[in-house]
C-alpha positions in Angstrom: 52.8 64.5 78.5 49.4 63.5 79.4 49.9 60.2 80.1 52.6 61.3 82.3 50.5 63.4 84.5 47.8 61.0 84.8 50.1 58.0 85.6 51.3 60.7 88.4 47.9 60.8 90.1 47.9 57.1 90.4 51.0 56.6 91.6 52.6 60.0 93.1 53.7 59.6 97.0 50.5 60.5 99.6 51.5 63.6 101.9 48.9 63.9 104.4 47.8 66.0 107.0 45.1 67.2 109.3 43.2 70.2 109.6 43.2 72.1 112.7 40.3 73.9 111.3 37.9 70.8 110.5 39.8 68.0 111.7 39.4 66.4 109.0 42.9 64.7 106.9 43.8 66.6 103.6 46.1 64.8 101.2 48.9 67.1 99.1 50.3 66.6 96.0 53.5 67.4 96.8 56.1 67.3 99.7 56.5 70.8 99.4 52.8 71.7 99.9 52.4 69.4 102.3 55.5 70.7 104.6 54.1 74.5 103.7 51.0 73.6 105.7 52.5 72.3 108.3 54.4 75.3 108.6 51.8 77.6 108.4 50.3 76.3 111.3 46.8 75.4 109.5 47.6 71.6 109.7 49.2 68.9 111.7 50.8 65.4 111.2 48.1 62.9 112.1 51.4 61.1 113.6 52.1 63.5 116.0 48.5 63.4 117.9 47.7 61.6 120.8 45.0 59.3 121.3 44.5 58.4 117.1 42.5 60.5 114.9 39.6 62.4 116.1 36.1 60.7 116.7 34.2 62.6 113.6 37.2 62.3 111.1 36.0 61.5 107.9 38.0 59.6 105.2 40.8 61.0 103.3 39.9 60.8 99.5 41.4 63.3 97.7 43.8 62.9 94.6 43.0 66.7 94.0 44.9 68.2 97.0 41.4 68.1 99.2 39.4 66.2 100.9 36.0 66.2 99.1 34.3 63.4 100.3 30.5 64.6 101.7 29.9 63.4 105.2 27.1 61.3 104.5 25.9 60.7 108.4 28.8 58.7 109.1 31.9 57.1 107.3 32.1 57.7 103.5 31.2 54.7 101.7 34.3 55.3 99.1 37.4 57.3 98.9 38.6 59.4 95.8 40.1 56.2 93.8 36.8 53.8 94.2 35.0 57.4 92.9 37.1 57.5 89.9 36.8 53.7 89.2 33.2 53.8 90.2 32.3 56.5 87.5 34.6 54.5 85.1 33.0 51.2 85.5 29.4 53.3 84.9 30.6 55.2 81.7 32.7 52.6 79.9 36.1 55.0 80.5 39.2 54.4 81.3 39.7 55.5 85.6 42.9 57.4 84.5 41.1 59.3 81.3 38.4 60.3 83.9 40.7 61.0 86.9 42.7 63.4 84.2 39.7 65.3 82.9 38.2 65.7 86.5 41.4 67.3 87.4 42.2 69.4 84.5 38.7 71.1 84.4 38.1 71.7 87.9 35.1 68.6 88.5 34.3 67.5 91.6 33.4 64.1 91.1 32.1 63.0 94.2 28.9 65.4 92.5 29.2 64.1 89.6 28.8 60.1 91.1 25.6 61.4 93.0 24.1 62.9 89.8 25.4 59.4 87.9 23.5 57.5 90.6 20.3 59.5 90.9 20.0 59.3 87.5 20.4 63.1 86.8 23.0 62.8 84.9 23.5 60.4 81.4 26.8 58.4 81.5 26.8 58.6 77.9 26.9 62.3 78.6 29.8 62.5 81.2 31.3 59.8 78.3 31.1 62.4 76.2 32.0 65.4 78.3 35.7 63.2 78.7 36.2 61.5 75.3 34.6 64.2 72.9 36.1 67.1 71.0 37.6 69.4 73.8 35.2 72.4 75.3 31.7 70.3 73.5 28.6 71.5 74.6 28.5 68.5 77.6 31.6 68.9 78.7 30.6 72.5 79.0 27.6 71.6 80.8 29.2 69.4 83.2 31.9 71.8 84.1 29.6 74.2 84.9 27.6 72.0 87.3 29.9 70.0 88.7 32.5 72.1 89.7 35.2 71.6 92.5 33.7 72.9 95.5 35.0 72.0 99.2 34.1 72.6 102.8 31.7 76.2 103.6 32.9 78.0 100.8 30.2 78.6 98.4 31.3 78.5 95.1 29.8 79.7 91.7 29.0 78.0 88.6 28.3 80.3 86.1 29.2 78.1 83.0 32.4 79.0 81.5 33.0 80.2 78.2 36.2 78.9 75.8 38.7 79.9 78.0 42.6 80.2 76.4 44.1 77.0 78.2 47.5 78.8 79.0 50.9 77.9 79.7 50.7 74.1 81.8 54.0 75.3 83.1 52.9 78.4 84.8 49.6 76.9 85.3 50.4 74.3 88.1 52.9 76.5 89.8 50.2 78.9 90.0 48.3 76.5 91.5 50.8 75.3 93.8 52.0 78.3 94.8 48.0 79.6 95.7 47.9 76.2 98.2 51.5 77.4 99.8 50.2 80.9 100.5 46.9 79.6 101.8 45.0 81.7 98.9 42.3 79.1 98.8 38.3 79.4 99.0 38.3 76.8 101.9 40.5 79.2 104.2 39.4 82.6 102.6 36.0 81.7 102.1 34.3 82.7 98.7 34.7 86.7 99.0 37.9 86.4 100.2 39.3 84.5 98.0 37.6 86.3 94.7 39.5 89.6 96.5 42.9 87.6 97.0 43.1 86.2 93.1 41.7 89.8 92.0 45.0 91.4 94.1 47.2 88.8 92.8 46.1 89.0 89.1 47.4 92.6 89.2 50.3 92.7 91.0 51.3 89.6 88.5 50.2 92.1 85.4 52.0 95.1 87.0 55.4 92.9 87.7 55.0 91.6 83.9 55.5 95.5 83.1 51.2 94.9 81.9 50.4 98.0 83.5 47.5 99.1 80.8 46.2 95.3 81.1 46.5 95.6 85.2 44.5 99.5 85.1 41.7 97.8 82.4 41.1 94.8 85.1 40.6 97.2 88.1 38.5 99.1 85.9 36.0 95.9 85.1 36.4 94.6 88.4 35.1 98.2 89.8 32.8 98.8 87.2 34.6 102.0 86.2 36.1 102.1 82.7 37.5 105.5 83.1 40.1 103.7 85.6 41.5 102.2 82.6 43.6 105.4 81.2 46.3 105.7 82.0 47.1 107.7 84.8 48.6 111.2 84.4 51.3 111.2 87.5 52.9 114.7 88.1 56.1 115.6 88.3 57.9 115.4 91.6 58.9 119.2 90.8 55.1 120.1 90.3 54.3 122.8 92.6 50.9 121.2 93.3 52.3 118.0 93.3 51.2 116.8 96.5 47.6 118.3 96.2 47.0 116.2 92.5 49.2 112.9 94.2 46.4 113.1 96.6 43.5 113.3 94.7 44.6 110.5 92.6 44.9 108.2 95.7 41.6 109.2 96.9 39.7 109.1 93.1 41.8 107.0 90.4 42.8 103.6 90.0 45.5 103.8 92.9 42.4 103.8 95.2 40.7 100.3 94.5 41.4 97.7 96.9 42.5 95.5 94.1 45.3 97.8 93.2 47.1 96.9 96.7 46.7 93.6 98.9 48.1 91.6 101.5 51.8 90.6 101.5 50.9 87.3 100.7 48.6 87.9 98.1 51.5 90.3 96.3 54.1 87.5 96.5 51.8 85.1 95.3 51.4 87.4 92.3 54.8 88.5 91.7 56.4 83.8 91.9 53.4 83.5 89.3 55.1 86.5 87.2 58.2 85.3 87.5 57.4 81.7 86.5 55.7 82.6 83.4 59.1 84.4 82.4 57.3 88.1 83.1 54.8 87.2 80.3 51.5 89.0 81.4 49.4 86.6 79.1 50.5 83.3 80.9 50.9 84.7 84.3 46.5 86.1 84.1 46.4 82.5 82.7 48.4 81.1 85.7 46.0 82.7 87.6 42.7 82.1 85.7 43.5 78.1 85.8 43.5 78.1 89.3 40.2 80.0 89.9 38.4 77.6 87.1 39.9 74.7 89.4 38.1 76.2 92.3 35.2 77.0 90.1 35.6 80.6 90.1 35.1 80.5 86.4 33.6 84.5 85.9 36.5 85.6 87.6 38.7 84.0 85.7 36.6 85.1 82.5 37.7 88.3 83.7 40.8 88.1 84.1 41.6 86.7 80.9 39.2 89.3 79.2 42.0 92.5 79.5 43.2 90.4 76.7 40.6 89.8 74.1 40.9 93.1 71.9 44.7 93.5 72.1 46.7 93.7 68.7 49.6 92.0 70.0 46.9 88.2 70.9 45.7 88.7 67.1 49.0 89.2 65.6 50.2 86.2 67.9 47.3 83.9 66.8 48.0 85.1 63.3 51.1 83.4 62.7 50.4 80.2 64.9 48.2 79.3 62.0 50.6 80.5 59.6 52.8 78.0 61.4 50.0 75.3 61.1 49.0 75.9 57.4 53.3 75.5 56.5 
């Protein structure tokens, strides 16, 4: 399967577009994402304009989904492929092994071909990071440092911890379906993109039926653990029901700005639901990939948190290594 993918990255058809936003071109992975854009009116076929592309264009390069090439005073020496076979030639790896890694962990490697050139990072290190034991102490390091970080946006580092990998499935239509709704840090920006994923996270929980998982993630997001209890609703025939409806709205969960969100933001949570088969665990997952991609890693680290003390994840891991040991 992973040869598969990487092969794909080499050879999968280029859908291209540019931003009306920075004018620069933004290659898609797929058709679909590529005609979504279009749609929304955020890009444009290159094709269409008059006159050729604009004067301060810079150089398509990315095999990610983004342009991430830095605008070095002028035209980019190298696009995303002669990155990739740059840092290969420098580490002893294979292009595709580090293309594949680069991808799957989030790494922008335009960063990590600077730090390879200025000497501030070992290639024996990034060799290491790729071909070692999966989550070792470099790759950690790396992943961490190096994250996937485009246009203003300013996105965090904090180093990730072991993170469950989730369901590959749900993970790329996750991230698919983020890029088609426009829930990205480049359009958001950093706040309001941690807000979007946040919104979406619990609408996905609350579709799954997670609604105690949903309630505990409001609860750490807002700092309030009393939010995660579950919430005593009164009867329609309550006499006071409108005065305690009220002060529910105004003081419980119901009130965070996480509990709602945009309509976008709620359909993106409720396609990642429904694509991980309503199974809260992979959909926070879903969801949780795509922030490490953008290298949101604490958020994601929250996210998948609502998870780590319930019976049901202990009882499941109990009998995949039952499994293993037969």
């Amino acid at each position: 399967m992973a040869n598969i993918k990487l092969k794909g990255l080499f050879e999968a058809e280029d859908f291209k577009a540019r931003s009306k936003e920075t004018g620069k071109l933004v290659h898609f992975k797929s058709k679909d994402a590529y005609q979504a854009a279009i749609k929304a009116g955020s890009h444009e076929d290159p094709k269409a304009e008059k006159g050729g592309a604009s004067k301060g264009a810079t150089k398509p390069n990315s095999m990610f989904g983004g342009d991430y090439a830095k605008d070095r005073g002028g035209e980019p020496k190298s696009d995303g492929m002669e990155t990739v076979k740059s840092i290969a030639a420098s580490t002893g790896l294979r292009a595709t092994a580090v293309a594949g890694w680069a991808d799957e962990n989030g790494v922008n490697l335009s960063k990590v071909s600077d730090a390879l050139n200025s000497k501030k990072l070992k290639p024996m290190d990034f060799m290491t990071a790729v071909s070692g034991n999966p989550g070792n102490k470099y790759a950690k390091d790396i992943i961490a440092k190096y994250s996937q970080g485009e246009g203003n946006a300013e996105v965090p580092t904090s180093k990730p911890k072991e993170a469950r990998k989730g369901n590959p499935t749900v993970n790329k239509e996750a991230k698919k379906k983020a890029e088609e709704f426009g829930i990205t840090p480049q359009k958001l920006g950093k706040d309001g993109y941690q807000k979007a994923m946040y919104q979406a996270a619990v609408e996905a929980l609350t579709d799954a039926n997670f609604h105690d998982e949903a309630r505990e993630l409001v609860s750490k997001i807002e700092g309030k653990p009393e939010w995660a209890k579950r919430v005593n609703y009164p009867s329609m025939d309550d006499p006071k029901y409108k005065e305690k409806m009220a002060d529910i709205r105004t003081n419980g969960v119901d009130s965070s700005e996480y509990w709602g969100g945009e309509d976008g933001t709620h359909e993106f949570g409720r396609k990642v639901s429904q694509a991980s088969g309503w199974n809260g665990v992979e959909a926070a997952d879903g969801i949780a990939f795509t922030l490490r991609m953008n290298g949101f890693h604490k958020e994601a680290d929250m996210i998948q948190s609502v998870f780590d003390d319930k019976p049901y994840m202990r009882e499941q891991s109990t009998k995949l290594k039952s499994m293993i040991k037969k």
